[in-house]
C-alpha positions as CSV (number, residue, x, y, z in Angstrom):
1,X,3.4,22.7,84.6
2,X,1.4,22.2,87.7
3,X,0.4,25.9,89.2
4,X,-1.2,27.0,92.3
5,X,0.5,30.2,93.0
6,X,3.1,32.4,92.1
7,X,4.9,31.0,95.0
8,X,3.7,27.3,95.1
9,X,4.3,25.6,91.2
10,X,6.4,22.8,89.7
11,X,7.1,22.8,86.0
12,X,9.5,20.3,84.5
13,X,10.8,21.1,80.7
14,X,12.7,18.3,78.9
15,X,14.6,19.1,75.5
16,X,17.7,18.5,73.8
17,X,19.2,21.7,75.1
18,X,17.9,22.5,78.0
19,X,16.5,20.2,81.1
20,X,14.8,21.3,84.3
21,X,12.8,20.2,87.3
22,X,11.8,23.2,88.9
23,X,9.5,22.9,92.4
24,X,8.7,25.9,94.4
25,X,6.9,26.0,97.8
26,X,7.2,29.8,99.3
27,X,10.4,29.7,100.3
28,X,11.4,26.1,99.5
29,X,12.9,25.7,95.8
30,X,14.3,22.7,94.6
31,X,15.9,23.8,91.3
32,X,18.3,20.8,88.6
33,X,19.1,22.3,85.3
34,X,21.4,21.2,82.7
35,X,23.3,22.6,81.4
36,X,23.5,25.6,83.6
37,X,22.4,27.4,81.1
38,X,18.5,28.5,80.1
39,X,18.1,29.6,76.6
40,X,16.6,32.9,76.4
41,X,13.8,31.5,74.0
42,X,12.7,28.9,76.0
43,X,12.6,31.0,78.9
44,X,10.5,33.7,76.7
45,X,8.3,30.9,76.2
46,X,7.6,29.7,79.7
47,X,7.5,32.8,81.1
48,X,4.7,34.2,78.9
49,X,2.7,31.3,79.2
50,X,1.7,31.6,82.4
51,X,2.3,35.5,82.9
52,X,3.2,37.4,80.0
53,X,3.7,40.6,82.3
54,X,7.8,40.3,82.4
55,X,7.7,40.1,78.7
56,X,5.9,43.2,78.4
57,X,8.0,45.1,81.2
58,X,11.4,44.0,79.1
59,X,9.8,45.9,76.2
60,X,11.9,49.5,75.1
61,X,10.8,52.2,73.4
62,X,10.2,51.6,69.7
63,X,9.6,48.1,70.1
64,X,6.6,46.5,68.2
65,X,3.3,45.9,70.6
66,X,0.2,45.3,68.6
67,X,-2.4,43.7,71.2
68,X,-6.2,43.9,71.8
69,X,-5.5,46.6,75.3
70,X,-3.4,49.1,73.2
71,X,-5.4,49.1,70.2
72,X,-2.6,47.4,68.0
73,X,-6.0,44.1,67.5
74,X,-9.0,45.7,65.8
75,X,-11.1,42.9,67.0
76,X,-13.4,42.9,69.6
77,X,-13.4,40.1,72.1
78,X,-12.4,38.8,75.6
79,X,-8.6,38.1,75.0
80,X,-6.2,37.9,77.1
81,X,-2.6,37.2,77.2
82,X,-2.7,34.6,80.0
83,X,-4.7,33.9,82.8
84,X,-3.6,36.4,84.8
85,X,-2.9,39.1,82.1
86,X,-4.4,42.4,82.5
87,X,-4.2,43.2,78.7
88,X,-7.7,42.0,77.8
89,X,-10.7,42.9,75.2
90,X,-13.9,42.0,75.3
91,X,-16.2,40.5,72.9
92,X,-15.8,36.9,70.5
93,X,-13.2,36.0,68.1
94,X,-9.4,35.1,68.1
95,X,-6.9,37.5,67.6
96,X,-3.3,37.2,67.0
97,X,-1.0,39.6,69.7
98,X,2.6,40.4,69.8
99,X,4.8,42.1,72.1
100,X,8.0,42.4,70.1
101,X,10.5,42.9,73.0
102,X,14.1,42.7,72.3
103,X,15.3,38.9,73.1
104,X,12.0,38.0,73.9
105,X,9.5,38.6,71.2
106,X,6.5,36.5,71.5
107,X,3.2,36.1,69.5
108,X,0.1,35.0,70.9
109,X,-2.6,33.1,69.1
110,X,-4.8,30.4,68.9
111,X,-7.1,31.9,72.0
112,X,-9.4,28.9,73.5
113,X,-12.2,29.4,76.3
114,X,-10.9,28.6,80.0
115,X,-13.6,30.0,82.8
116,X,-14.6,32.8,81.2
117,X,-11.8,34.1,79.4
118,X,-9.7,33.3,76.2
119,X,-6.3,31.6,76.7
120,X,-3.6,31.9,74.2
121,X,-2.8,28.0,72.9
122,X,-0.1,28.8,70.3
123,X,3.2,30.9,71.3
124,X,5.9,31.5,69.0
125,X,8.9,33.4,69.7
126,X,9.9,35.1,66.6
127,X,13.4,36.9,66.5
128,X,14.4,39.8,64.0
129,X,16.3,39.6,61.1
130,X,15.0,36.0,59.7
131,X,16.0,34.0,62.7
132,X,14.3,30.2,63.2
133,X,11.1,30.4,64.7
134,X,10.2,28.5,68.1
135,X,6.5,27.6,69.1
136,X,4.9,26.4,72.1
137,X,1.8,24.6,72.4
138,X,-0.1,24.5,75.0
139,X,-2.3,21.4,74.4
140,X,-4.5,21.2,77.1
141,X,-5.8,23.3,80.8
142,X,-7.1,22.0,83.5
143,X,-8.1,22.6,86.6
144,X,-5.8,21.8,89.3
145,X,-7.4,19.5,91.8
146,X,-5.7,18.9,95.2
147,X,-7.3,17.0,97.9
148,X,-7.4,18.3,101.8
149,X,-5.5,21.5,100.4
150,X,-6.7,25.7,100.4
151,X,-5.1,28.6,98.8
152,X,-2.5,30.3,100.6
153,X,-1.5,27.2,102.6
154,X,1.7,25.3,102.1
155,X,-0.1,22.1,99.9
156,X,0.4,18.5,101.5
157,X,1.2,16.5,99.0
158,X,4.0,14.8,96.9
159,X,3.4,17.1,94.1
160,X,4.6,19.9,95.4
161,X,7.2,18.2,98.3
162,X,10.5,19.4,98.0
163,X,12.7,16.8,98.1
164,X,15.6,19.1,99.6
165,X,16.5,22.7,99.1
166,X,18.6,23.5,96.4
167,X,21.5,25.8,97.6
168,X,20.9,29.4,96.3
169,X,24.6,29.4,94.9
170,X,23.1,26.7,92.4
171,X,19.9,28.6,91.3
172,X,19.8,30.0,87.9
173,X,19.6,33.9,88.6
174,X,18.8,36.8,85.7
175,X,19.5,40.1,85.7
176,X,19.0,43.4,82.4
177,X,21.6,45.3,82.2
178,X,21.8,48.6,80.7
179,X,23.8,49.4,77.7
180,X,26.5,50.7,79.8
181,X,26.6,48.4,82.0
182,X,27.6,45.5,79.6
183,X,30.0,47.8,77.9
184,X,32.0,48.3,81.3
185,X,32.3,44.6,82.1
186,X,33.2,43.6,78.6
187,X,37.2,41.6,78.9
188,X,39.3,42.6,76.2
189,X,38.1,45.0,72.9
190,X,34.8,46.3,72.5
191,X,35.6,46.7,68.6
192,X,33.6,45.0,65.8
193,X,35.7,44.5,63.1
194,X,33.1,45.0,59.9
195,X,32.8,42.7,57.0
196,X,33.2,45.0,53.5
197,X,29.8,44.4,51.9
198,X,29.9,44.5,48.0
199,X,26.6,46.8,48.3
200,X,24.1,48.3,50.7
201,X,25.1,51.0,53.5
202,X,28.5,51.2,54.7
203,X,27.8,53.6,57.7
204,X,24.8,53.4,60.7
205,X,23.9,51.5,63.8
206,X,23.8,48.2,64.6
207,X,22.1,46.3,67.3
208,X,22.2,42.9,69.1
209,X,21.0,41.5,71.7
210,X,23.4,39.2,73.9
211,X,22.7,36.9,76.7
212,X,25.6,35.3,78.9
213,X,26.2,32.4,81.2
214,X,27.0,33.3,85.0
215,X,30.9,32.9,84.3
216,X,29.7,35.9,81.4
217,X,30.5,33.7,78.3
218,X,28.1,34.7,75.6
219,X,25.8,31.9,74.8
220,X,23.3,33.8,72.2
221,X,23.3,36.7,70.5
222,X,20.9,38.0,68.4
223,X,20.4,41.2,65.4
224,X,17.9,43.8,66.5
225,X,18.6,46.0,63.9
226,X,21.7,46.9,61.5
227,X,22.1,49.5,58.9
228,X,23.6,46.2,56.5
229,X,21.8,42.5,56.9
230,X,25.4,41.2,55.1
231,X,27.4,41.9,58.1
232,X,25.0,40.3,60.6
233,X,26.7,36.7,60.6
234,X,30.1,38.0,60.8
235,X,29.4,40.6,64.0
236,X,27.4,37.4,65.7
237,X,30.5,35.2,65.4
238,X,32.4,38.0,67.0
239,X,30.5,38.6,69.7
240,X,30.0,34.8,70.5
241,X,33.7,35.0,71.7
242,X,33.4,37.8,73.9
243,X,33.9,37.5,77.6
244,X,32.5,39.9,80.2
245,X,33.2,40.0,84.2
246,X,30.2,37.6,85.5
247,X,27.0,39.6,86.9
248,X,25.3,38.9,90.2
249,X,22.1,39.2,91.7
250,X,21.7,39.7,95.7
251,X,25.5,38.2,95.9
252,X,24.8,35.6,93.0
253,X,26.5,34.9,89.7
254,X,23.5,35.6,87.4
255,X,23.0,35.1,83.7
256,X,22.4,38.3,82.0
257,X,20.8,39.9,78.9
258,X,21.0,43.4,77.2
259,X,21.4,45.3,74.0
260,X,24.9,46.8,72.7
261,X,24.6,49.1,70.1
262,X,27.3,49.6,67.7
263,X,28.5,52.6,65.0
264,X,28.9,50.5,61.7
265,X,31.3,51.3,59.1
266,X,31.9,48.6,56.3
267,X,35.5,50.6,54.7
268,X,37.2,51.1,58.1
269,X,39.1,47.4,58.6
270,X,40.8,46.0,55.6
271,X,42.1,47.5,52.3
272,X,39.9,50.4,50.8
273,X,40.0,48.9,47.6
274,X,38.9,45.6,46.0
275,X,42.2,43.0,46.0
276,X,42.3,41.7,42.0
277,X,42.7,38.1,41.2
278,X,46.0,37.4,41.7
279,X,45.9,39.1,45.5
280,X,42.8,37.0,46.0
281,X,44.2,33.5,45.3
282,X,47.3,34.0,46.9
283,X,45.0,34.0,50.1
284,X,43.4,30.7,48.9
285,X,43.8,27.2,49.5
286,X,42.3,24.1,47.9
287,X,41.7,26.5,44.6
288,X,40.0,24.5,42.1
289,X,38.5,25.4,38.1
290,X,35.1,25.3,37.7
291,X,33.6,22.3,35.3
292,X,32.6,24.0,32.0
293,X,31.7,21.3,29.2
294,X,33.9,21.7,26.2
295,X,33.2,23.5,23.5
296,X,30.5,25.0,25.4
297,X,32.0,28.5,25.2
298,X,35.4,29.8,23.3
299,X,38.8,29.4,24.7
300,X,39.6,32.0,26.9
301,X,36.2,33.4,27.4
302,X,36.5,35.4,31.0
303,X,33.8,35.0,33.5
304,X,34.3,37.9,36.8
305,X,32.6,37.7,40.2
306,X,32.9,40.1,43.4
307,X,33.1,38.4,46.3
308,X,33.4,39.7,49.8
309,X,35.4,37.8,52.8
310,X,35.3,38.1,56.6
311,X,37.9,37.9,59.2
312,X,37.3,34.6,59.7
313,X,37.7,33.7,56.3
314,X,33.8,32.7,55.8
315,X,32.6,34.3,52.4
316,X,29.5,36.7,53.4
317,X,28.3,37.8,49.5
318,X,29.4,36.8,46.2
319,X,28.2,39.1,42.8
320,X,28.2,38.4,39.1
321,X,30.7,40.3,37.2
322,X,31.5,40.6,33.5
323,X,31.0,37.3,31.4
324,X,28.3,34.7,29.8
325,X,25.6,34.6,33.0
326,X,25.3,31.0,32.4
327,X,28.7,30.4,33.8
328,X,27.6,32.0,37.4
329,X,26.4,28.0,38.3
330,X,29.8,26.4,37.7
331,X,32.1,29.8,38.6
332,X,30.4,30.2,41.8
333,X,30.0,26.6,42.8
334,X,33.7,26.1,42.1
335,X,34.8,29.1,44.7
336,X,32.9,28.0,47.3
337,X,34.8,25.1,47.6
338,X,37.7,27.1,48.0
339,X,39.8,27.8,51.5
340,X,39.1,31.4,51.6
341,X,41.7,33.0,54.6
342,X,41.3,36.5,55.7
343,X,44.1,39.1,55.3
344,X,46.5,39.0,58.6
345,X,48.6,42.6,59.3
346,X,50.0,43.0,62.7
347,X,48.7,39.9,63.7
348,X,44.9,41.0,63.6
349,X,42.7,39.3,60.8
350,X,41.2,41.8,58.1
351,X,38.6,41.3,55.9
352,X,38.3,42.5,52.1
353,X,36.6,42.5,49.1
354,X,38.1,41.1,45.7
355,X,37.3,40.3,41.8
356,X,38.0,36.6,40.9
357,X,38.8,36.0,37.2
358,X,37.7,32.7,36.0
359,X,39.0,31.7,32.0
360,X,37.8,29.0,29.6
361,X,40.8,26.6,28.6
């Protein structure tokens, strides 16, 4: 990242999943991406490094903030966000500040001297719910030295030439939507067809947020909050194939971010009681015994688990039943190899919850 100006940079990020060259001179951009895509958390990343102020504006009410402006940092010390944050202490020390907005939750840390003021060196976006975290470090500053060149002049030189302008039709546009926006453009159902947890809560709310592409395919999506962590991976993979009608910005197909909130109730899709064996392996393939040494337990000892299947098919829990607790190993590592299939009625895929019956030979 070279930076002069809000309106005069170049950054260029290089990664497995997302490349750029960026180069902006007032208002000359040249602008190559691939894919034409830009994941949310690298975006968090680059975007707080150099002016954390969108991340804070993107926070909503009940979102965690804990820096060293609000009070949330009991330290005292100069601190600030970035260079040109105005959410700064005073004093020495390093603290560690968050601003927990939905999608974009970053910590800062790792504060090091740069003309007078402490710049944050280590930032980690760090989703909800146990997702991977991402950190970027910043490993060095420097002052930016160009020759025959003052502020609020277009530069002469090759570092910030554009080559050519890059159409505006090709420029990767954002827009936040509200709630109800995403809702209306949604193609097709709006449903979430729950998973049928063996415990926890069956009814509350449920949040994720989503980010599309500009044709308004869903490229991430990720849990805020839900009333039942076990139905998290199985509303994700749902949402991943939902389609809305593309957003724009000024006349521009735009990628676009939000939160849907959902009502969540874990007995209203599928049977209402658990299927027994028999049901359960007649939506199995590739059923196979578990391997139990001989003479290890009697003939015909019964081992039980609970187990609790998706729409997709995907097992999302598994519980001990009745039997020996040493056999949970080979009973459990045995079903997992199994083809589990959701129920199909009407043509729509169910999920359900079942007892499986294993017995000693």
């Amino acid at each position: 990242m070279y930076w002069m100006a809000p309106d005069i940079y170049r950054r260029t990020i290089s990664g497995k999943d997302f490349e750029q060259t960026l180069i902006v001179n007032r208002r000359k951009v040249f602008e190559k991406d691939s894919p034409d895509y830009f994941p949310v958390r690298i975006r968090t990343l680059v975007t707080a490094m150099v002016d954390p102020r969108p991340i804070q504006e993107s926070v909503r009410q009940g979102d965690r903030v804990l820096t060293v402006s609000n009070g949330g940092v009991d330290t005292p010390e100069l601190a600030c966000l970035a260079a040109n944050s105005s959410l700064c202490g005073s004093g020495n020390g390093s603290p560690r500040e968050v601003i927990g907005a939905a999608g974009h939750s970053v910590a800062f840390s790792n504060y090091q001297p740069f003309h007078g003021k402490l710049l944050a060196r280590t930032l980690t976006n760090a989703p909800r719910l146990g997702e991977g975290l991402m950190t970027l470090s910043v490993l060095d500053v420097e002052d930016l030295h160009l020759p025959n060149t003052r502020l609020f002049k277009v530069p002469h030189t090759r570092l910030f030439k554009v080559p050519h302008s890059t159409p505006e039709r090709d420029r990767l546009r954002f827009a936040a939507n509200t709630e109800d926006e995403l809702f209306d453009a949604v193609i097709g159902s709006r449903e979430i067809v729950w998973p049928q947890p063996l415990d926890g809560q069956e009814k509350g709310k449920a949040s994720f947020f989503i980010s599309t592409d500009r044709r308004g395919n869903v490229r991430e999506v990720i849990p805020l909050y839900t009333v039942n962590e076990r139905t998290n991976d199985s509303a994700v993979s749902q949402l991943m194939k939902w389609r809305f009608k593309p957003f724009t910005v000024d006349g521009m197909p735009a990628q676009t971010e939000g939160v849907l909130t959902f009502d969540v109730d874990t007995r209203k899709w599928g049977p209402s009681d658990a299927l027994s064996d028999a049901e359960a392996r007649k939506l199995a393939t590739g059923v196979i015994d578990p391997k139990i040494a001989p003479g290890s337990y009697p003939s015909g000892t019964v081992y039980t688990l609970w187990i609790a299947v998706d729409t997709e098919g995907k097992l999302i829990e598994a519980m001990a039943g009745d039997g020996p607790h040493e056999l949970w190993d080979p009973c459990y590592e045995s079903l997992r190899k199994w083809q589990l299939h959701p129920i199909v009625k009407d043509g729509q895929a169910l999920p359900y919850r079942a007892q499986i019956v294993f017995k000693v030979p």
